[in-house]
C-alpha positions as CSV (number, residue, x, y, z in Angstrom):
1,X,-24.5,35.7,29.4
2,X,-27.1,38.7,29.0
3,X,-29.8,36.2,29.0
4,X,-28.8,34.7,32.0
5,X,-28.8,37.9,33.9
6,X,-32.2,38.9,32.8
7,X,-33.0,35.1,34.0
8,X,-31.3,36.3,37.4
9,X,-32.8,39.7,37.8
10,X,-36.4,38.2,36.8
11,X,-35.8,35.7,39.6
12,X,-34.9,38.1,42.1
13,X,-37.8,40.5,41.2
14,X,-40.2,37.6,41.8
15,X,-38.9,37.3,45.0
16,X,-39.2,40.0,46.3
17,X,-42.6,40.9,45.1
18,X,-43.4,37.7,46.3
19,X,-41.9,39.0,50.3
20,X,-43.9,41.9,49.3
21,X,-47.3,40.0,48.8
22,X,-46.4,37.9,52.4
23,X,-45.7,40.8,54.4
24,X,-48.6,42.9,52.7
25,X,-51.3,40.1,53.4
26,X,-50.0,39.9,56.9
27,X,-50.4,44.0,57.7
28,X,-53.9,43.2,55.7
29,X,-55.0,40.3,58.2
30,X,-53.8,42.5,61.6
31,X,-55.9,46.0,60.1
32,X,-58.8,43.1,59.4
33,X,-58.8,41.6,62.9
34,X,-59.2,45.2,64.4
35,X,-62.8,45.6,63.2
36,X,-62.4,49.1,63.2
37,X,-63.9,50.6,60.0
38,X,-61.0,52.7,59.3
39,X,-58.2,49.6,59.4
40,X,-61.1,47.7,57.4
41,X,-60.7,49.9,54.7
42,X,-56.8,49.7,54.6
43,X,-56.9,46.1,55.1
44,X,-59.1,45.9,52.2
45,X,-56.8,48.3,50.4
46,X,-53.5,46.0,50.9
47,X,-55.0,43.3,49.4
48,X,-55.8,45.0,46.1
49,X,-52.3,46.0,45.9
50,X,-51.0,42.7,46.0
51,X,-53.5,41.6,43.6
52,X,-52.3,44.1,41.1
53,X,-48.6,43.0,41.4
54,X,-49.3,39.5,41.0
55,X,-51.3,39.9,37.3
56,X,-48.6,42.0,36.6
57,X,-45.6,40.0,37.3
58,X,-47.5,37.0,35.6
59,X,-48.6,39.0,32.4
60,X,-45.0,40.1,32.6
61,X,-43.3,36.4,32.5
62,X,-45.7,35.1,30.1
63,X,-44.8,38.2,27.6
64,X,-41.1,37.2,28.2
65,X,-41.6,33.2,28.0
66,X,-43.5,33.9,24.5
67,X,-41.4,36.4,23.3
68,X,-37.8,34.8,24.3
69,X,-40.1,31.3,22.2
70,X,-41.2,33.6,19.3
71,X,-37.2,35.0,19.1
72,X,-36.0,31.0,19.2
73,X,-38.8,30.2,16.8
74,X,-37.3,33.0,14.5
75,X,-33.5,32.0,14.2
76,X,-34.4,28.5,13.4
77,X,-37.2,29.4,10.7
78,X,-34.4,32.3,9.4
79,X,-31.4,32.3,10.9
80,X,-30.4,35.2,13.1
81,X,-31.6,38.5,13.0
82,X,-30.3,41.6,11.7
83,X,-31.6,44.3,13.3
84,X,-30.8,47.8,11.2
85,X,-28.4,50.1,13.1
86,X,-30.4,52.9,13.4
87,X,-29.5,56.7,15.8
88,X,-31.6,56.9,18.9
89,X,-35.0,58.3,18.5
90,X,-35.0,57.6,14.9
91,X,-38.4,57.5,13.0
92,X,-38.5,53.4,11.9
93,X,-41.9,52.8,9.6
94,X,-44.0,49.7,10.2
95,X,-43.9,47.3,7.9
96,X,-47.0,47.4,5.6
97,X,-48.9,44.1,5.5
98,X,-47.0,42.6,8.4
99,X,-46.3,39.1,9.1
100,X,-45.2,38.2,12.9
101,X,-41.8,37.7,11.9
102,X,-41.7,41.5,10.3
103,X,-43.3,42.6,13.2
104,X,-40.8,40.9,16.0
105,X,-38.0,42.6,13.7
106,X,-39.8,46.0,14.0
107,X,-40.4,45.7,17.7
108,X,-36.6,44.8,18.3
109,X,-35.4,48.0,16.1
110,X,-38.3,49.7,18.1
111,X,-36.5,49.0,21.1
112,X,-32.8,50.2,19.6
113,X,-33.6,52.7,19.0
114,X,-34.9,53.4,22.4
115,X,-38.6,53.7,22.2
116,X,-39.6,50.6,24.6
117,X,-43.6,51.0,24.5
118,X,-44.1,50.2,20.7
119,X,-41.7,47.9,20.8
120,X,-43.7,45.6,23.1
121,X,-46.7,46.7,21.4
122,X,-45.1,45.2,18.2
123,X,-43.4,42.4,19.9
124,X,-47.2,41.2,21.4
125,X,-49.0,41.9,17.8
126,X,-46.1,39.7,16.7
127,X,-46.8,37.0,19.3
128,X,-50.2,36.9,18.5
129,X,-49.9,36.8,14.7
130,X,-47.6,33.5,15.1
131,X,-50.3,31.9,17.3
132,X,-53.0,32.3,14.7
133,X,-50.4,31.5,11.7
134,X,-49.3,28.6,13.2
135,X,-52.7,27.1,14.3
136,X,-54.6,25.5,11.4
C-alpha cells in the first residue's frame, strides 16, 4: 500500500512539473518574441529553470527505480531486512569495510532515525557498489 502511494505521489509530481515546464516555455517564447533586451533576459531565464527541474526530477526517478531494484535485489539474496530500532537522532556508525548490502541497511537506519541526507548518500554508495560487484 505505501509503495503504491509513493508510486501515486511521484506520478502526480511529474505532472505537474511537467504543466510547469509547458506553461514556463510558453511565458519564455512570448518575453522572446518581444525582442526587448529586458524580456530577453527573462525569457532566457525561464528556460533554465525548467532545465533544472527536469535533471532533477529524472536524477530523482532513476535514484528511486535503482534503489526500490537494489531493496528487491536485497530480500531475494537475504531475505527481508531488519532494520535496528533505534531513537530519533541517534548516532548509527558506518559499517567498516562496507559491502552495498551493509551500506543499503545503513542508509535505511539513516533514514529512521530521521537523518534523510546520509541516508541517500549511503543508499547511492550502496547502489553503486552493487553495480561494480555485480559486473565481472
Amino acid at each position: 500500500m505505501k509503495q503504491t502511494r509513493t508510486i501515486i505521489g511521484v506520478a502526480v509530481m511529474a505532472v505537474l512539473l511537467v504543466l510547469y515546464i509547458a506553461f514556463a516555455g510558453y511565458e519564455a517564447v512570448l518575453l522572446i518574441a518581444t525582442g526587448e533586451p529586458v524580456a530577453l533576459v527573462f525569457g532566457f531565464a525561464l528556460f533554465v529553470a525548467p532545465a533544472i527541474g527536469i535533471w532533477s526530477l529524472f536524477r530523482e526517478l532513476k535514484f528511486g527505480r535503482d534503489a526500490g531494484a537494489l531493496l528487491n535485489r536485497f530480500v531475494v539474496e537475504f531475505g527481508p531486512i531488519a532494520i535496528p530500532v533505534l531513537d530519533k537522532g541517534s548516532d548509527v556508525p558506518e559499517p567498516a569495510d562496507p559491502t552495498w548490502d551493509d551500506l543499503l541497511i545503513h542508509g535505511l537506519t539513516l533514514d529512521s532515525v530521521g537523518k534523510r541526507r546520509e541516508a541517500r548518500a549511503a543508499v547511492r554508495r550502496a547502489i553503486v557498489l552493487a553495480k561494480v560487484n555485480s559486473n565481472p
